[in-house]
ZAZALUM-739538 format. One line per 10 residues: number of its first residue (from 1); for each residue x, y, z of C-alpha. Coordinates in steps of 0.001 Angstrom, whole numbers, plus 524288, in hexadecimal, padded with zeros to 5 digits. Layout:
NUM) X:Y:Z; ... .
REM end
This chain:
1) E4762:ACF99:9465F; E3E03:ACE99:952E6; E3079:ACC8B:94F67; E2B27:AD2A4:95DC0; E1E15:AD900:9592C; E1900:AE71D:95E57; E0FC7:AE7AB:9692B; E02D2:AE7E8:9613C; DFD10:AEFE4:96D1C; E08D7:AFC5D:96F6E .
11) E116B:AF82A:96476; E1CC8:AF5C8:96E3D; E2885:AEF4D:96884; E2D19:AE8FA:9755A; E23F1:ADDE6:9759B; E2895:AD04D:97B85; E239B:AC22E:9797F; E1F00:ABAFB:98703; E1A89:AAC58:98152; E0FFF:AAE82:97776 .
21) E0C40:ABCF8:97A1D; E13F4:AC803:97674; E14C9:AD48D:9807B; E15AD:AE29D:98018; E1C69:AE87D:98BA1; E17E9:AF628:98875; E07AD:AF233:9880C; E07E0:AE509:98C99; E0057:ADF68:9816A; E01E6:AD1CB:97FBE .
31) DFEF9:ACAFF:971E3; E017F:ABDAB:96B7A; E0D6F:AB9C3:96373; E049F:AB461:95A1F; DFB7B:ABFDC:95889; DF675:ABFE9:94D1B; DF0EB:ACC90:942C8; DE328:AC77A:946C2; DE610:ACAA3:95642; DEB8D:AD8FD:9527F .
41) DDF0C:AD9BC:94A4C; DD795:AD762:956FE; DDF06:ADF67:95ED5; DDC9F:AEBAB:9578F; DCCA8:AE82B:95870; DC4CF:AF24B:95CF6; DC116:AECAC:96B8F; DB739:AF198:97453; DB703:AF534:9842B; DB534:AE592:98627 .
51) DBF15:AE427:97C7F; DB5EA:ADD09:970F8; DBA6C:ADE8C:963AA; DB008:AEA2F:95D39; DAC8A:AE871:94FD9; DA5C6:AF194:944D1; D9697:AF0C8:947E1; D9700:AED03:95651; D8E4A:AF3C6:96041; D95B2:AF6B8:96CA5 .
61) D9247:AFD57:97998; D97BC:B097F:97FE7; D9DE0:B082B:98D51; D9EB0:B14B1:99343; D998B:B211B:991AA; DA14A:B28BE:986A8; D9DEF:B3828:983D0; D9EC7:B3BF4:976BC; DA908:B4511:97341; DA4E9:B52E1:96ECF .
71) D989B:B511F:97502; D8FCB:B4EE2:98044; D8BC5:B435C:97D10; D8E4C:B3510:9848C; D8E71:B26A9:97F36; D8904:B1F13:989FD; D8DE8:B111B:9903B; D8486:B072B:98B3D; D826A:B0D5C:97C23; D8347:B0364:97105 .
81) D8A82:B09BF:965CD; D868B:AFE1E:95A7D; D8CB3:AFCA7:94E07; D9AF3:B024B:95175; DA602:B03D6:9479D; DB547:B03A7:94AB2; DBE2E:B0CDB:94643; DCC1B:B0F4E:948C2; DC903:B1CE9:95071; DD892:B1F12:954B1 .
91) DD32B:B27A3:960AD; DCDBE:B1B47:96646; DBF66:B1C72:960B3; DBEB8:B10E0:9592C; DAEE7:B0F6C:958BE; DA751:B171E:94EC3; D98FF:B1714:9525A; D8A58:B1D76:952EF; D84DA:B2083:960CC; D75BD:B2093:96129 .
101) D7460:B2E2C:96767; D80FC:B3520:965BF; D8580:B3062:95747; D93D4:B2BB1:94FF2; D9E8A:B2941:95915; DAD13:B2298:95CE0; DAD39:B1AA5:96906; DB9C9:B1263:96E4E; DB763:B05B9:96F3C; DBB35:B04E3:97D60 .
111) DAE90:B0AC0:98154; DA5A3:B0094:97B30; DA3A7:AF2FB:97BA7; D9EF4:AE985:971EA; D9038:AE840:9741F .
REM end
């Protein structure tokens, strides 16, 4: 039986070996043969704009301007948003968090950076 692993990025089949990486033709991704549970464990980490690993507690900082849905109201560039919590929003929103000013909300994470 062949042993060729899935593409841990698209799930491609069609992956080839090139020396000590193997390659996925469809997305390019490139991983080691000797990845290891640990390395998938850090690929699936929450990562912010920078791409720093986020973590429950952390304070981050807001990049760009982002309205709030359903109304008028804007997050500005520059606000801290401390004490963030991950979740595993499947529409992308994978920060639970409280605003000072405007309340309980979802942000991506690759509108904020670690602060």
């Amino acid at each position: 039986m062949d042993s060729t692993p899935n593409c841990p990025e698209c799930g491609c089949e069609h992956v080839y070996q090139d020396g000590s990486l193997w390659i996925c033709p469809e997305c390019t991704h490139e991983w080691g043969v000797n990845s290891t549970e640990n390395s998938a464990a850090e690929d699936d980490a929450i990562r912010d704009a920078n791409g720093n690993v986020l973590t429950d507690g952390d304070t981050v900082t807001v990049l760009k301007d982002l309205k709030v849905k359903g109304s008028s109201l804007v997050v500005k560039s520059g606000t801290k948003v401390k004490n963030i919590r991950l979740t595993n929003g499947s529409d992308g929103h994978n920060i639970d968090c409280k605003i000072n000013g405007i309340g309980a909300m979802n942000l991506k994470s690759e509108f904020v950076k670690k602060a």
